[in-house]
C-alpha positions in Angstrom: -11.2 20.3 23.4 -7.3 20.5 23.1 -4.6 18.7 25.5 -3.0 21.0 28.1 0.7 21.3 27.8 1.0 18.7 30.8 -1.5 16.7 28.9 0.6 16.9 25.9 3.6 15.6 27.8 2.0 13.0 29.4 1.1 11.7 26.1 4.6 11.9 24.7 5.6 9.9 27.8 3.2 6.9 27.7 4.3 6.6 23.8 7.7 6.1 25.0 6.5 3.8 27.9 4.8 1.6 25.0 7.9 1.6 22.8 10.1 0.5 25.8 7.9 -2.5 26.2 7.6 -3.6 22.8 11.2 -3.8 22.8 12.0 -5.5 26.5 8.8 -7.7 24.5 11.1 -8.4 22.1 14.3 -9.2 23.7 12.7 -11.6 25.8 11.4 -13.7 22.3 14.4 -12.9 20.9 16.5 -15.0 24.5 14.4 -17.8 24.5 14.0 -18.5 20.6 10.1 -17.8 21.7 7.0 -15.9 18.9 3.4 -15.6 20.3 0.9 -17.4 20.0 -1.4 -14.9 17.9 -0.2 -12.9 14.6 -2.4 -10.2 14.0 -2.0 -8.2 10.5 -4.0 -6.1 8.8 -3.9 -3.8 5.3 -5.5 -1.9 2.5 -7.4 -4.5 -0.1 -5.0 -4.6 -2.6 -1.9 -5.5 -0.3 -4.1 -7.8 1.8 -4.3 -10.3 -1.6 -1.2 -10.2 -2.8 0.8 -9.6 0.0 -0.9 -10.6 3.4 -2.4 -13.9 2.3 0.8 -14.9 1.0 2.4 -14.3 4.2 -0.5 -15.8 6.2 -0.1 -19.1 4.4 3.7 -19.2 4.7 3.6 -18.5 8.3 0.8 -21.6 8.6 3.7 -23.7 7.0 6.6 -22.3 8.7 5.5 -21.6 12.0 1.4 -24.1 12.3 1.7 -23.0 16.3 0.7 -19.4 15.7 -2.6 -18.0 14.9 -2.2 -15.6 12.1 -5.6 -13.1 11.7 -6.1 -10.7 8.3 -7.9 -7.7 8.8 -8.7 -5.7 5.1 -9.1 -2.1 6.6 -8.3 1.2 5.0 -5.0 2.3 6.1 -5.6 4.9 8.6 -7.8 2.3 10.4 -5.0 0.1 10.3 -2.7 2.3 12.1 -5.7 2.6 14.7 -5.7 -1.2 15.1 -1.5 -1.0 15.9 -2.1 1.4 18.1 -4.8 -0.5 19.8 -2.8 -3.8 19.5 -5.6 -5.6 17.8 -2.7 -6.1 15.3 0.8 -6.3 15.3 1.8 -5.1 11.7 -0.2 -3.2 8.9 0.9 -2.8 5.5 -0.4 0.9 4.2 0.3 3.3 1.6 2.2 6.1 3.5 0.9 9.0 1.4 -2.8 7.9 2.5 -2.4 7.1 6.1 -3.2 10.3 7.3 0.0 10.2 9.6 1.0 13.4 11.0 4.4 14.2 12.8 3.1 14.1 16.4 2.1 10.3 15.6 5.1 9.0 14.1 7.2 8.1 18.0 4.4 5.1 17.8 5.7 3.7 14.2 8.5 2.1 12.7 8.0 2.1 9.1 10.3 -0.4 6.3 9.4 0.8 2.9 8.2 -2.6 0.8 8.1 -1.1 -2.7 7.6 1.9 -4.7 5.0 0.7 -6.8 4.4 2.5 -10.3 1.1 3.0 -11.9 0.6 2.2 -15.1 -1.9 3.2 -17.5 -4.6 1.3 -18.8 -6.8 2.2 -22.8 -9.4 0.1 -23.9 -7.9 -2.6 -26.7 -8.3 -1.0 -29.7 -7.0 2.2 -28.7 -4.2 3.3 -30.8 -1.5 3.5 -28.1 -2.6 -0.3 -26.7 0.4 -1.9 -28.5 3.0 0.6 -27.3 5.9 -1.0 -24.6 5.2 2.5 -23.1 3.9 5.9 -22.3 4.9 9.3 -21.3 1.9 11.2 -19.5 2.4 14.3 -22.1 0.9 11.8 -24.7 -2.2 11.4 -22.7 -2.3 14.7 -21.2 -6.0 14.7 -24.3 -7.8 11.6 -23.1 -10.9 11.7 -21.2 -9.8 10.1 -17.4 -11.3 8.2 -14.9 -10.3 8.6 -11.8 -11.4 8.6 -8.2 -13.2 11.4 -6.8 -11.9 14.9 -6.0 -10.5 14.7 -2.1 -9.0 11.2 -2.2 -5.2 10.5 -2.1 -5.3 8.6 -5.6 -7.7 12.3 -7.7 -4.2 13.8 -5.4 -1.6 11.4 -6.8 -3.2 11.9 -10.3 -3.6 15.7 -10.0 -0.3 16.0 -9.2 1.5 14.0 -11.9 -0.7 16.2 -14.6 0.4 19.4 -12.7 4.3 18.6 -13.1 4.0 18.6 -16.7 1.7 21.6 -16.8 -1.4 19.8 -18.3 -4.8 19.7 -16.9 -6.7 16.4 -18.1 -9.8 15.5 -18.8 -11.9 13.3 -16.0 -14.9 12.3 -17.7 -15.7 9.5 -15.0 -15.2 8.6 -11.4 -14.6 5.2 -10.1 -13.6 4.4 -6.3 -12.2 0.4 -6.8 -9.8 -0.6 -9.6 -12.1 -3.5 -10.4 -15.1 -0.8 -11.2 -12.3 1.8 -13.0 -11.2 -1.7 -15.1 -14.7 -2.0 -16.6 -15.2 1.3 -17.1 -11.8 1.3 -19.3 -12.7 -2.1 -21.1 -16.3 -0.5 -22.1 -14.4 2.3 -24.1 -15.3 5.0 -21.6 -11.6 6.2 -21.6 -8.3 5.1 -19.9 -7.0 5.0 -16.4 -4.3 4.7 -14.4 -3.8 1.0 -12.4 -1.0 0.1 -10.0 1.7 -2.4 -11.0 0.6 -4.2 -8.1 -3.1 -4.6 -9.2 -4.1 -7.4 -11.7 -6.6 -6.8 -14.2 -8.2 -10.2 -13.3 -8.7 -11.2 -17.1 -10.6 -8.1 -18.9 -9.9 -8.9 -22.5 -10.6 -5.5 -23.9 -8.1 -4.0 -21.6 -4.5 -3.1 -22.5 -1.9 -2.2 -20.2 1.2 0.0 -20.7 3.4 1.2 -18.5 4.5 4.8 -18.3 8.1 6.1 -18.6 9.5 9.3 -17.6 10.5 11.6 -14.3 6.9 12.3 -13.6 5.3 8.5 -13.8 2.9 8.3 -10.4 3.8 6.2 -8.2 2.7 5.0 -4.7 4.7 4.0 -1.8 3.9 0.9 0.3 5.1 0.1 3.9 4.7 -2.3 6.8 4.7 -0.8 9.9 4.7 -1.6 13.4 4.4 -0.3 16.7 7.9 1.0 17.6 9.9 -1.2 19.7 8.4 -4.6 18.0 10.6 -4.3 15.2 13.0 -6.9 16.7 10.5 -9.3 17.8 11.5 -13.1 15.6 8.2 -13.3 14.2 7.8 -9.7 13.3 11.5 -9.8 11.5 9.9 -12.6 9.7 7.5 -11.1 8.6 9.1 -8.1 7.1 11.9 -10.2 5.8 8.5 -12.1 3.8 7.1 -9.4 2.8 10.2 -7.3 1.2 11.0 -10.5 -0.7 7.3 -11.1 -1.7 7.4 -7.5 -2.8 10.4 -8.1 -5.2 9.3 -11.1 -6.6 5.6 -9.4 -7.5 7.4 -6.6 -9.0 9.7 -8.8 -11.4 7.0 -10.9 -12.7 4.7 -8.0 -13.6 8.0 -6.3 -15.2 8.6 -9.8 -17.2 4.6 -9.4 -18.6 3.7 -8.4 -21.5 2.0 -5.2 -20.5 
């Protein structure tokens, strides 16, 4: 079944109806100093830790009156829970959103951070001690990765394919926690965003890796399109951009 062309504009029209809302929404907070009573935020497993919770307790602090609710959800179904308004702001990897052009008059998007993946090798590997890595030097290892179809097998095919290497996967892991282990029992090395901790594995050493073709994933908050003004939602984003920073400089100031 396929929308008729009226269908189609009716459509376009109710998405502009919604936007126009958000924002008359958000003027009126904005003229009386007001924010609602119920936050609602939601985002892929890895942002929901280290960014989400941080900005769920600051808003407990800074604002007690408002009920904040976290929802860990893979990023596509976070968009469908904006869209829903089941929550008001999602925090997604753009490249695995699944967002096509007809869908993006329902967004506004504020990029949080590029964040780089680095590699990790078991601990006595022979590169372990190195400050860093070009992906020609591993180009020979034997990979594990996630499986073929995913957005992350994609960024890594990709980043191989630009310096014309083809690597090795010898294993397939879908959570960083599972890849981690896999890596720390000598299985072969891996690649782990800067944003992700290694939550203690001692036989694991992480480098990071240098060079025009590094991988690297792009995170954003977005929002239904008209909200961005809203006091609590600038909040929010302000938050979040800052917490984004300040994760990025301490894992630049670690010791690999």
């Amino acid at each position: 079944m396929r929308l008729t062309a009226a269908g189609r504009q009716l459509v376009r029209g109710a998405d502009t109806l919604v936007a126009d809302w958000e924002l008359l929404r958000a003027s009126a907070f904005n003229a009386d100093d007001q924010v609602p009573g119920h936050l609602g935020m939601g985002g892929f497993s890895t942002a929901a830790a280290h960014l989400l919770a941080p900005l769920a307790q600051h808003l407990r602090v800074e604002r007690p009156a408002v009920e904040v609710e976290l929802v860990e959800a893979h990023p596509e179904h976070c968009l469908n829970l904006l869209v829903a308004e089941r929550i008001d702001l999602a925090v997604i990897v753009s490249t695995q959103a699944g967002l096509r052009s007809d869908d993006d008059s329902k967004f506004e998007q504020v990029t949080l951070l590029n964040d780089p993946l680095d590699v990790i090798v078991p601990k006595d590997h022979p590169l372990a001690g190195r400050s860093h890595l070009h992906l020609e030097e591993l180009a020979g290892e034997q990979w594990i990765t996630d499986a073929e179809g995913s957005v992350y097998r994609a960024l890594f095919t990709a980043a191989f394919a630009a310096i014309g290497q083809m690597p090795r996967i010898a294993h397939q892991a879908k959570e960083w926690e599972t890849m981690s282990a896999f890596v720390g029992a000598g299985l072969g090395v891996g690649l782990l965003p800067r944003l992700a901790v290694l939550n203690g594995l001692e036989g694991v050493s992480r480098v990071r890796l240098a060079g025009a073709n590094h991988p690297t994933r792009r995170i954003v908050a977005a929002v239904r399109r008209g909200s961005m003004e809203a006091p609590l939602i600038r909040e929010s984003l302000e938050f979040l951009q800052e917490e984004a920073a300040r994760i990025l400089r301490v894992r630049l100031a670690e010791g690999g």
